[in-house]
PyMOL Python script that loads the backbone (N, CA, C, O; Angstrom):
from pymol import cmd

cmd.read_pdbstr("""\
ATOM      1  N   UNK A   1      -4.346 -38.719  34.947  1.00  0.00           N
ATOM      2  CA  UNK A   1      -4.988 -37.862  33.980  1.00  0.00           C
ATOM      3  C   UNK A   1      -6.338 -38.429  33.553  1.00  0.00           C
ATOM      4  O   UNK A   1      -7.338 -37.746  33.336  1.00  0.00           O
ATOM      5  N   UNK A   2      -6.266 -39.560  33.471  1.00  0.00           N
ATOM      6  CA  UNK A   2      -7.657 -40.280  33.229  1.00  0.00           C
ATOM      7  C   UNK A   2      -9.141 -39.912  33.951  1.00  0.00           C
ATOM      8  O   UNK A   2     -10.233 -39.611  33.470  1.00  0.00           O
ATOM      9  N   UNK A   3      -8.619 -40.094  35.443  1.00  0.00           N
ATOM     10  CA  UNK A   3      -9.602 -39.532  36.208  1.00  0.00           C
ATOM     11  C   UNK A   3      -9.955 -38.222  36.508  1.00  0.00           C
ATOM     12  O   UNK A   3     -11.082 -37.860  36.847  1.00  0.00           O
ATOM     13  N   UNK A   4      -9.060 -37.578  36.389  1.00  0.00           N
ATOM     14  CA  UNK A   4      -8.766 -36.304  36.323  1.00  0.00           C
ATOM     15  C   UNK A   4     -10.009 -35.662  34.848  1.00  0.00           C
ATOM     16  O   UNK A   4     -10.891 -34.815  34.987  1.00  0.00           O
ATOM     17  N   UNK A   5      -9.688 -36.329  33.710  1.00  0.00           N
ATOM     18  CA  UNK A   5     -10.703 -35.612  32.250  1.00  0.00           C
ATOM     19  C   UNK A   5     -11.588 -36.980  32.556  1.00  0.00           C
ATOM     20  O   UNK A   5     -11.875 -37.498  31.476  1.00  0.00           O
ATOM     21  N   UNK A   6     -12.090 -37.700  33.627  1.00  0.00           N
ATOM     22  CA  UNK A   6     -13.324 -38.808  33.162  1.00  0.00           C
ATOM     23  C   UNK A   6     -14.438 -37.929  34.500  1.00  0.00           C
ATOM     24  O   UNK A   6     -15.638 -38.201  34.538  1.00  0.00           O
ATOM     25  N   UNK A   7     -13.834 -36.939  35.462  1.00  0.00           N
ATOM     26  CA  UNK A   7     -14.437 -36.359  36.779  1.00  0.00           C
ATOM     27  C   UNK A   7     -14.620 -34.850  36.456  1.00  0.00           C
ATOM     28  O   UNK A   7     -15.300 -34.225  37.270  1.00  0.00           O
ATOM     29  N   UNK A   8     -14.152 -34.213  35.464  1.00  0.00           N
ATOM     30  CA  UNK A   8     -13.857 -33.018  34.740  1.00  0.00           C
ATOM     31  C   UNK A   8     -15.393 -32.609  34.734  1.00  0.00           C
ATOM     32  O   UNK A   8     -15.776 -32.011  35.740  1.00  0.00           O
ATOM     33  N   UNK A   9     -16.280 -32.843  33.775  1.00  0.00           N
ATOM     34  CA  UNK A   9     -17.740 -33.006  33.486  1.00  0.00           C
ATOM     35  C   UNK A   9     -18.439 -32.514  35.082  1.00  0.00           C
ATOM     36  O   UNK A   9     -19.116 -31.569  35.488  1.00  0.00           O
ATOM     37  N   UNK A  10     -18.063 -33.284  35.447  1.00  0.00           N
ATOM     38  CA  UNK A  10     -19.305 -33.458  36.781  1.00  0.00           C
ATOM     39  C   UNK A  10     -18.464 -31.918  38.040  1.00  0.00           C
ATOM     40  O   UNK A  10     -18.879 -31.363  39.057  1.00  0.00           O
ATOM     41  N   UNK A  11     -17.576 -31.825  37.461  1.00  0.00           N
ATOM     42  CA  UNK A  11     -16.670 -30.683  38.111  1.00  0.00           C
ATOM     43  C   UNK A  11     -17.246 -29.263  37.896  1.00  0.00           C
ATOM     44  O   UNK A  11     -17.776 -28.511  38.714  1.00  0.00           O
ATOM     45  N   UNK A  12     -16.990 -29.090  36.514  1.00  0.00           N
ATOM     46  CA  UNK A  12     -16.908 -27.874  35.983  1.00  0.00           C
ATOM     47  C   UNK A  12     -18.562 -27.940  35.027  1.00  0.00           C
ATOM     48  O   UNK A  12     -18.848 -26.834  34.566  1.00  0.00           O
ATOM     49  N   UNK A  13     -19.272 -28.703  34.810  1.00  0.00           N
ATOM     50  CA  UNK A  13     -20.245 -28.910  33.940  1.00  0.00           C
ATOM     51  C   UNK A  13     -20.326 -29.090  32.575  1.00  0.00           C
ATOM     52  O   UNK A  13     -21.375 -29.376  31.998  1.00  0.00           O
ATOM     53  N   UNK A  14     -19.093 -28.909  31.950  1.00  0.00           N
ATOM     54  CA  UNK A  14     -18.687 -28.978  30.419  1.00  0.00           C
ATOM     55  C   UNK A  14     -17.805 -30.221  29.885  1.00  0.00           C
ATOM     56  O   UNK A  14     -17.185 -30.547  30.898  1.00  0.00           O
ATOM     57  N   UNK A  15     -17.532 -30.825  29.166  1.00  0.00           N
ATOM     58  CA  UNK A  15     -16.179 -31.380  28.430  1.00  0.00           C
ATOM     59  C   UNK A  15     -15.055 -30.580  28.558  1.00  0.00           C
ATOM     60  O   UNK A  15     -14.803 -29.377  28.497  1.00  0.00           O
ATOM     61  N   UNK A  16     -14.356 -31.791  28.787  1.00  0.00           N
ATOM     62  CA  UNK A  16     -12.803 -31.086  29.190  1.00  0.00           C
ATOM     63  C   UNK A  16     -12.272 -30.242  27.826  1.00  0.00           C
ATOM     64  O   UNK A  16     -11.578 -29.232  27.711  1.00  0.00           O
ATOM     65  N   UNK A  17     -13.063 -31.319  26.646  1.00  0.00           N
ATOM     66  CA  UNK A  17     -12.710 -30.358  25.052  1.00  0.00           C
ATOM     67  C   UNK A  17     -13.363 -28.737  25.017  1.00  0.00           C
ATOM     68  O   UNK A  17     -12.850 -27.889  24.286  1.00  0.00           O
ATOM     69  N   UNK A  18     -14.286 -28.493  25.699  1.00  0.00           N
ATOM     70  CA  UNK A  18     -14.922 -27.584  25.596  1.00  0.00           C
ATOM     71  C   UNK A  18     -14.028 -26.200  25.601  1.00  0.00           C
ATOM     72  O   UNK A  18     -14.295 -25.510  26.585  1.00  0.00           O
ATOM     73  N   UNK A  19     -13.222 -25.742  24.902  1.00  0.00           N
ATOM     74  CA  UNK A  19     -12.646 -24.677  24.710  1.00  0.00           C
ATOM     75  C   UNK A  19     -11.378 -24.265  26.020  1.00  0.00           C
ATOM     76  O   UNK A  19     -10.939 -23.178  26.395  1.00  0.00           O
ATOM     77  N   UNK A  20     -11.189 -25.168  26.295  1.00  0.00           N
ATOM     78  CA  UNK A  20     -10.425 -25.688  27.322  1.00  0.00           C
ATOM     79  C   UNK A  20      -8.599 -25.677  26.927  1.00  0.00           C
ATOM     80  O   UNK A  20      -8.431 -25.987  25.748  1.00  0.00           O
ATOM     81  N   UNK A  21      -7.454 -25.425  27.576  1.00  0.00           N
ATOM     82  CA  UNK A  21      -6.419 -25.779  27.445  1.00  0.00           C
ATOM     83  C   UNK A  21      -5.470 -26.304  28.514  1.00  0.00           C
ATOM     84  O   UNK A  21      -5.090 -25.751  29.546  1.00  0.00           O
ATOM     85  N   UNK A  22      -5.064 -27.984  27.823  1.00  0.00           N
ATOM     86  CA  UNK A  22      -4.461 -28.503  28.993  1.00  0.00           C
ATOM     87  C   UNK A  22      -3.294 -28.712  29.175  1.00  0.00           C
ATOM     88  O   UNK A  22      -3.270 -29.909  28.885  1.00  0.00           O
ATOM     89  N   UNK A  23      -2.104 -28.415  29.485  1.00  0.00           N
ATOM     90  CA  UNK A  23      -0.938 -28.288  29.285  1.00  0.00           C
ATOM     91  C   UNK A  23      -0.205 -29.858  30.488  1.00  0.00           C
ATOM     92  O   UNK A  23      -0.234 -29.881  31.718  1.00  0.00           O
ATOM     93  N   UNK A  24       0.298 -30.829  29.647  1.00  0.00           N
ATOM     94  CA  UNK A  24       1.132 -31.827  30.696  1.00  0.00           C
ATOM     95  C   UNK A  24       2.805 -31.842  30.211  1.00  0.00           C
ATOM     96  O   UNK A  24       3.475 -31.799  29.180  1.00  0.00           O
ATOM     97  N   UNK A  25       2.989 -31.939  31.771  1.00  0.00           N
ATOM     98  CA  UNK A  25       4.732 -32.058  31.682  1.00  0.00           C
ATOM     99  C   UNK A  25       5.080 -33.438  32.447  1.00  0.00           C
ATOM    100  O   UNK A  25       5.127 -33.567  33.670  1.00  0.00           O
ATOM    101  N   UNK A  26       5.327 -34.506  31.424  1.00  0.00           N
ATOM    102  CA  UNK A  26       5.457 -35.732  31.741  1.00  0.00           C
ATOM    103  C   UNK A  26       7.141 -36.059  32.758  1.00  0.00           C
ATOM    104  O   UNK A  26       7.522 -37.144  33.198  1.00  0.00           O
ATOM    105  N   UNK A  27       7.823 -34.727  32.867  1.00  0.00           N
ATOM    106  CA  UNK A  27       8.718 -35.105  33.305  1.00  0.00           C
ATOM    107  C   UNK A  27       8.859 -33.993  34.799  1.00  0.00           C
ATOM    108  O   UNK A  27      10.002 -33.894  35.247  1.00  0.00           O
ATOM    109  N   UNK A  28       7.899 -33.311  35.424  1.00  0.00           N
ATOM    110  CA  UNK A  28       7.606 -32.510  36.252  1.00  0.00           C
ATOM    111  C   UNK A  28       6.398 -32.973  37.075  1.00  0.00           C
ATOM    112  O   UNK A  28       6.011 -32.609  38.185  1.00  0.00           O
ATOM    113  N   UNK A  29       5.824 -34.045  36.059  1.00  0.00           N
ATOM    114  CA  UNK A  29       4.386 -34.126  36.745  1.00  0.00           C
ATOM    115  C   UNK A  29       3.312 -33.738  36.709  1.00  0.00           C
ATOM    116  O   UNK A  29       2.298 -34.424  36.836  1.00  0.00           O
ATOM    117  N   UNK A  30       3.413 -31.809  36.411  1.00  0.00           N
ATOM    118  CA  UNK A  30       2.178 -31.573  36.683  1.00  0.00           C
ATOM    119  C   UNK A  30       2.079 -31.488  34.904  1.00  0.00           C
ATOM    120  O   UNK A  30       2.687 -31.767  33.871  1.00  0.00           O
ATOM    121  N   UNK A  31       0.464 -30.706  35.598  1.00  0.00           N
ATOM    122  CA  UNK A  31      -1.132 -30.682  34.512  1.00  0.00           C
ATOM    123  C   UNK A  31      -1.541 -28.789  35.118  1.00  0.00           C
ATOM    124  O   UNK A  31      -1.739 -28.154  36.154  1.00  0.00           O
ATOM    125  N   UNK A  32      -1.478 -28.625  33.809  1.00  0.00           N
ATOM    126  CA  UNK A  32      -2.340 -27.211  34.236  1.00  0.00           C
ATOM    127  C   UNK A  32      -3.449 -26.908  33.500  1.00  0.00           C
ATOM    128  O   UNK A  32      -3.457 -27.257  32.319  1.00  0.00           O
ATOM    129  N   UNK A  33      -4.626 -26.181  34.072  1.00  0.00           N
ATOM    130  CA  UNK A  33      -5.643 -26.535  33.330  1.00  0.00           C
ATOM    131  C   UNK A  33      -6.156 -25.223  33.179  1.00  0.00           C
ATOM    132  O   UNK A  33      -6.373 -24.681  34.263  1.00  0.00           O
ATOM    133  N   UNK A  34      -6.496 -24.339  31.883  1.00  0.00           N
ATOM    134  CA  UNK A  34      -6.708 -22.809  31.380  1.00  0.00           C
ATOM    135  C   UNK A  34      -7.996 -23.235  31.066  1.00  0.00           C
ATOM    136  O   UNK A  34      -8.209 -24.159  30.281  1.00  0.00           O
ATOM    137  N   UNK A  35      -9.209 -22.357  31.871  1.00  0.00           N
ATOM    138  CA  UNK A  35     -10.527 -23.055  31.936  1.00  0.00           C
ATOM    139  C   UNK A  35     -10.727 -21.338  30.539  1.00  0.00           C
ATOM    140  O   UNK A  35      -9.976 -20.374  30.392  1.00  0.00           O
ATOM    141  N   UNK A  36     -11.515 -21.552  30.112  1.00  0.00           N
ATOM    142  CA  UNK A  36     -12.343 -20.556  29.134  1.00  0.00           C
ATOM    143  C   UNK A  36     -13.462 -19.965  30.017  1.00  0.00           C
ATOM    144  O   UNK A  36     -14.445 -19.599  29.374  1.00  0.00           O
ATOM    145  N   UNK A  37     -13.517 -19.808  31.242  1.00  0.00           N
ATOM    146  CA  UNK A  37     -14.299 -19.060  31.874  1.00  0.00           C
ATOM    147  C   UNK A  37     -13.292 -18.254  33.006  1.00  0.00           C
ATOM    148  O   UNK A  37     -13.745 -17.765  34.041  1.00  0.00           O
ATOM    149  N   UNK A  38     -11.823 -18.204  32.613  1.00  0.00           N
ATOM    150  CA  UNK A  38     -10.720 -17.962  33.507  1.00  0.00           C
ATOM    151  C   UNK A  38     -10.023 -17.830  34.824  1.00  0.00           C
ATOM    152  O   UNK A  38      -9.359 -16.983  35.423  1.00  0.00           O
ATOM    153  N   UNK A  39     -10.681 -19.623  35.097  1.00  0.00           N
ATOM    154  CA  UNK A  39      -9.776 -19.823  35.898  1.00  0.00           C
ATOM    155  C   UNK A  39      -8.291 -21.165  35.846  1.00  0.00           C
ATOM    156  O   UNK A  39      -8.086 -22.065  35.031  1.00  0.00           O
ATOM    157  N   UNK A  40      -7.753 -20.877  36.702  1.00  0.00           N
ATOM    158  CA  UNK A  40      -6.305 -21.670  35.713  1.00  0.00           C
ATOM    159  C   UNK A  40      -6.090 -22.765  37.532  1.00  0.00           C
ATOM    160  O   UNK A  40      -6.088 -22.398  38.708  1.00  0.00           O
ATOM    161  N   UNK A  41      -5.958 -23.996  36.935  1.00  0.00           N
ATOM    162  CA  UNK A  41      -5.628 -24.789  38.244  1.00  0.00           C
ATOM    163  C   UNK A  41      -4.426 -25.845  37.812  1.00  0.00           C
ATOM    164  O   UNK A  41      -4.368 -26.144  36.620  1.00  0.00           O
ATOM    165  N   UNK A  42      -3.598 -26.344  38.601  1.00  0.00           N
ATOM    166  CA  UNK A  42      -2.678 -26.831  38.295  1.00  0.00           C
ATOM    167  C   UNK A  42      -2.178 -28.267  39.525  1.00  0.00           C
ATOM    168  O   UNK A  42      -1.965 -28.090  40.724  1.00  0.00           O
ATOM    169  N   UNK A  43      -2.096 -29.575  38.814  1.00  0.00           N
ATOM    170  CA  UNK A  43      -1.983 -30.228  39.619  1.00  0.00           C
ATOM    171  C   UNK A  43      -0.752 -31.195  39.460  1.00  0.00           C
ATOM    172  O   UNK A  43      -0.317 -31.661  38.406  1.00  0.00           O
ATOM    173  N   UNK A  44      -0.247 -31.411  40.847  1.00  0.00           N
ATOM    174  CA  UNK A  44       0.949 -32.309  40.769  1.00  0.00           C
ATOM    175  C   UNK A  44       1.167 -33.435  41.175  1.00  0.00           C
ATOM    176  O   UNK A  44       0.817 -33.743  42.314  1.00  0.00           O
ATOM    177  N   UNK A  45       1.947 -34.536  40.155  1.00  0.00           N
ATOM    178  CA  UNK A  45       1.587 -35.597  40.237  1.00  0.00           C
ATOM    179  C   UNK A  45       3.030 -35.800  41.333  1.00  0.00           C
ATOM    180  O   UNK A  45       3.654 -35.005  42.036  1.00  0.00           O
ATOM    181  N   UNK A  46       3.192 -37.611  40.992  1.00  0.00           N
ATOM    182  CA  UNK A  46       4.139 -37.870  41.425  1.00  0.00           C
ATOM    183  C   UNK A  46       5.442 -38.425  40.415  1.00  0.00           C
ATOM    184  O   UNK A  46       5.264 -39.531  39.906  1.00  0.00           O
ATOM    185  N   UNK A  47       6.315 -37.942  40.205  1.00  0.00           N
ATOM    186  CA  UNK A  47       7.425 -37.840  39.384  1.00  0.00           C
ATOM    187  C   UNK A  47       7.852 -39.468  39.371  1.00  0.00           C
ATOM    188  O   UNK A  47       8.063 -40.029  40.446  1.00  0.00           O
ATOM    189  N   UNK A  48       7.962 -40.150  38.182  1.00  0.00           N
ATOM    190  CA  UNK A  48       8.183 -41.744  37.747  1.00  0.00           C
ATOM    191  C   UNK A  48       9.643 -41.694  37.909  1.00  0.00           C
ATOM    192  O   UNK A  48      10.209 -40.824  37.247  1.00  0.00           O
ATOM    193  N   UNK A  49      10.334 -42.414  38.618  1.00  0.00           N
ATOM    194  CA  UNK A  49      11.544 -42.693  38.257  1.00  0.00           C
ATOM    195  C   UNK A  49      11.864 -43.016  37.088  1.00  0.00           C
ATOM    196  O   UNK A  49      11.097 -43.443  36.224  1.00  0.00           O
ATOM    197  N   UNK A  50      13.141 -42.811  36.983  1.00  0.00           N
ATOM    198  CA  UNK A  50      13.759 -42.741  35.475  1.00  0.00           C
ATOM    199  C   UNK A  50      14.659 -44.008  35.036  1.00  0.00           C
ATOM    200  O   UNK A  50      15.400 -44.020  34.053  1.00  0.00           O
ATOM    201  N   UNK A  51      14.550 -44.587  35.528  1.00  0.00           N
ATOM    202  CA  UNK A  51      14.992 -45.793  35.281  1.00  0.00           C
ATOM    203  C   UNK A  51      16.505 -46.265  36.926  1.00  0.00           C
ATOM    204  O   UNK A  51      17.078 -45.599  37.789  1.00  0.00           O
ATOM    205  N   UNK A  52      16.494 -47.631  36.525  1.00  0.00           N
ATOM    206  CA  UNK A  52      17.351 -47.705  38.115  1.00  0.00           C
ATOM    207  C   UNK A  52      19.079 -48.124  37.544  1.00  0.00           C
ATOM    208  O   UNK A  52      19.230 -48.882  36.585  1.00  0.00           O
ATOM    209  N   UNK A  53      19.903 -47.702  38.055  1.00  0.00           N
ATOM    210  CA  UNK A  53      21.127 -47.238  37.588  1.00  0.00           C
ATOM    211  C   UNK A  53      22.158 -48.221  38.617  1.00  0.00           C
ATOM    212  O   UNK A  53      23.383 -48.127  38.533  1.00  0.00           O
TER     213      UNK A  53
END
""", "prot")
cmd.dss("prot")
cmd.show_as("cartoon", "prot")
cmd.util.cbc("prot")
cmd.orient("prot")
């Protein structure tokens, strides 16, 4: 996610704050991203194991 809102700028031309909505699901992975000029992109990570049993 870091690189993801530090590459955002140079992407889209704005701040990721810029009227922007970012939705994360820490247990799915992804990131979806509701741009204010409407387009919607969604990316998937890789799912952390949950501990070892």
């Amino acid at each position: 996610m870091d690189e993801f809102a530090a590459t955002y700028p140079d992407l889209i031309g704005e701040p990721l704050v810029a009227g922007d909505t970012v939705v994360v699901s820490p247990i799915t992975g992804r990131v979806i991203v509701v741009q204010h000029d409407g387009w919607i992109d969604m990316l998937q990570g890789i799912e952390q194991p949950q501990g070892v049993h």
